[in-house]
N, C-alpha and C positions, 0 to 999 in steps of 0.2 A: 518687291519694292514696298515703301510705305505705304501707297494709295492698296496695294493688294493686299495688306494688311488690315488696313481699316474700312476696305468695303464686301471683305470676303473673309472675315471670321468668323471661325464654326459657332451657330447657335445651341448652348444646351438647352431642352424643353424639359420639364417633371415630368414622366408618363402620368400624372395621376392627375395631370388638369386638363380641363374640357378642352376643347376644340376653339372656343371662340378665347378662352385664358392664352391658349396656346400662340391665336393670332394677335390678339393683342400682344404679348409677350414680345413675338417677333417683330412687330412694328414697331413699339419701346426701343426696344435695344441698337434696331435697324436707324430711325430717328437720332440716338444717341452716338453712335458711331458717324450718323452723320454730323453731328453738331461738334463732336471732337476734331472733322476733318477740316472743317469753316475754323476751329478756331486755331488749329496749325496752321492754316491759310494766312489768320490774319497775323497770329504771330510775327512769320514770316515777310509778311508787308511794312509791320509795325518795328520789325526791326531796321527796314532800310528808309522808314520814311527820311531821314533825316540826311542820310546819305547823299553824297555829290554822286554827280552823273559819272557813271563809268564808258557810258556808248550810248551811241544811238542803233534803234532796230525799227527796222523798215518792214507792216505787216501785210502782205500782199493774197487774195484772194477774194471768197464769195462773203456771204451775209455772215457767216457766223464770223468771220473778221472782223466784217463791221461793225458789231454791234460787242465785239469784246470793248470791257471797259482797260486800255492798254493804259492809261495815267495811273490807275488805283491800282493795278495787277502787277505793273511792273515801276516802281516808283524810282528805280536806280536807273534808270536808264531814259533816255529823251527816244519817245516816241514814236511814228508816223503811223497812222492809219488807213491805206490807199483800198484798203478792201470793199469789194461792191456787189450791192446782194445781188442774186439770178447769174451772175458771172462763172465763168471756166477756165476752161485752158485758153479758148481764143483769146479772154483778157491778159492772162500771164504774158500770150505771144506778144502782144500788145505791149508788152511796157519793154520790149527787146532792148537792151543796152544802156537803158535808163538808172540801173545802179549797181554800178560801178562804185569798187570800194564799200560795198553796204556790206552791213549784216545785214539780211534778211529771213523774215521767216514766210515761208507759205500754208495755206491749208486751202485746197479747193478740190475740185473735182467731184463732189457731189451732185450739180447742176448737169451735168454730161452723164450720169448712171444710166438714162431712159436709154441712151443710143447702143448700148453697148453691152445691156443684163443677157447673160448666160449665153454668149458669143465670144468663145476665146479671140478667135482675132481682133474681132474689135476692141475687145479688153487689151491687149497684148501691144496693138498699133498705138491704143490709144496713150498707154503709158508711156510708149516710147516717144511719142508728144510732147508729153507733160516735161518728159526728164530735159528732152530737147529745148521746152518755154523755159522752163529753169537754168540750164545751162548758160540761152542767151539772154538772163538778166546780169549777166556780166559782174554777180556779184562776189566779196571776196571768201564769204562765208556764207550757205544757205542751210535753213532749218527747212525740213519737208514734215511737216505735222501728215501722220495716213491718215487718208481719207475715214472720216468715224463712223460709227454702226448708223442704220436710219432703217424703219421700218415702214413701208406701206403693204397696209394689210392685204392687198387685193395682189400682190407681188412676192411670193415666198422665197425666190432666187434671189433678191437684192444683195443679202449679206455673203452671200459665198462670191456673188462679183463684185464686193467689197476686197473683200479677202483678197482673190486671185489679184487684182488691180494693186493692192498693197503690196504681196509678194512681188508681183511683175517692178515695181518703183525699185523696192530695194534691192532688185537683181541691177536695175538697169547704172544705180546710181554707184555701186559696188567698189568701181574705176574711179568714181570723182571725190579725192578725198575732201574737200571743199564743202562736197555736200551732204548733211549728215539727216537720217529719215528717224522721226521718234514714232516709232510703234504705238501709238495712242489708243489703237482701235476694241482691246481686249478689259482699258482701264473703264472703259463706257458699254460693255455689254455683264448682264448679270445671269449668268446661266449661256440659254439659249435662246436670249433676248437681250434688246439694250437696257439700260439700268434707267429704268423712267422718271427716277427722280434727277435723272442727270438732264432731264432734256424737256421741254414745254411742249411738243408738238409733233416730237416721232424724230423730227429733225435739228430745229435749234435748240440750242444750249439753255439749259435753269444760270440762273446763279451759282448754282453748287457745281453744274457742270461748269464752268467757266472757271468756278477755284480751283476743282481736279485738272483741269486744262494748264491753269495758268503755275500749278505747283510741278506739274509733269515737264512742262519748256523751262523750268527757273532750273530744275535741276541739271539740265543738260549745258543752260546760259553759265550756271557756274563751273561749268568744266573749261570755260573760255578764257585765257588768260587775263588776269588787270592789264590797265595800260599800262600800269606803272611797270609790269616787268616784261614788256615789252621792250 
């Protein structure tokens, strides 16, 4: 895909420059791929500012929800922001039946990792939760953003019950054509780490992160029919 294109192309280095040429070099280049990605972002934005609303999407989850800028990210579309930081699956259950006829997107389950690292069952129960909160939002369409990379240094298993958790969702959601999972989780890790330019604090989102965020769901929102041909 485009984002794995532009955050993951091979660097050449001269063999015959220093060590600190070398780093600098990589940072240059690394910076510059980043600055091309912002400004396909904005392209992107700049091309629908102008545009009439095609839908509304209803964003449902924890902090990184909340604090996505959804007006400037998604400009075609009229908004809701119901997302609330320190939140989980209990909130999702929470809003049971409450939308109806929505598109919806979610992204949570970060806030619940403590209960569940490197315990299959609870990994396993707990997805089966999730799929079930999601189900009874009764909506007609759901996006499931996977839960994204986050690192606490004191905790080496976090990412692999990132992982399992991610698998387990898109086994569970397999049967409900309604509800479609974007794989997000590999576009935020670099190597055998998360991509630290994407994120302020191991866990929320840069800027940058939020444009790779908000270019990865536009691609998927345009596979949704207009209304018009409806």
């Amino acid at each position: 895909m485009l984002v794995d294109m532009l955050s993951k192309r091979p660097v050449h280095i001269d063999a015959n420059q220093t060590s600190c040429d070398k780093l600098h070099m990589k940072n240059l280049i690394r910076s510059t791929w980043m600055i091309l990605l912002c400004l396909l972002v904005a392209a992107v934005v700049a091309s629908c500012a102008d545009c009439p609303k095609i839908g509304e999407l209803y964003f449902i989850g924890d902090s990184i929800i909340a604090r996505w800028d959804l007006d400037e990210c998604f400009p075609c579309y009229t908004t809701h922001n119901i997302g609330v930081g320190g939140s989980g699956v209990g909130y999702i259950e929470s809003l049971a039946r409450t939308q109806t006829g929505h598109t919806v997107v979610v992204l949570s389950g970060t806030n619940n990792l403590d209960v569940m690292t490197d315990n299959l069952p609870k990994i396993d129960a707990y997805a089966q939760r999730f799929v079930d909160a999601v189900v009874a939002l009764d909506a007609s369409r759901v996006f499931v953003i996977s839960i994204l990379p986050r690192e606490l240094t004191q905790d080496e298993k976090l990412l692999p019950t990132i992982c399992r958790l991610n698998e387990d969702l898109a086994l569970l959601t397999a049967d409900h054509p309604d509800i479609t999972i974007i794989d997000a989780y590999d576009d935020f890790m670099r190597g055998a780490t998360i991509d630290y330019e994407l994120f302020t604090d191991r866990l929320h989102l840069s800027d940058a992160g939020y444009e790779r965020l908000s270019l990865i769901l536009q691609q998927e929102l345009d596979k949704l029919p207009h209304p018009d041909e409806i």
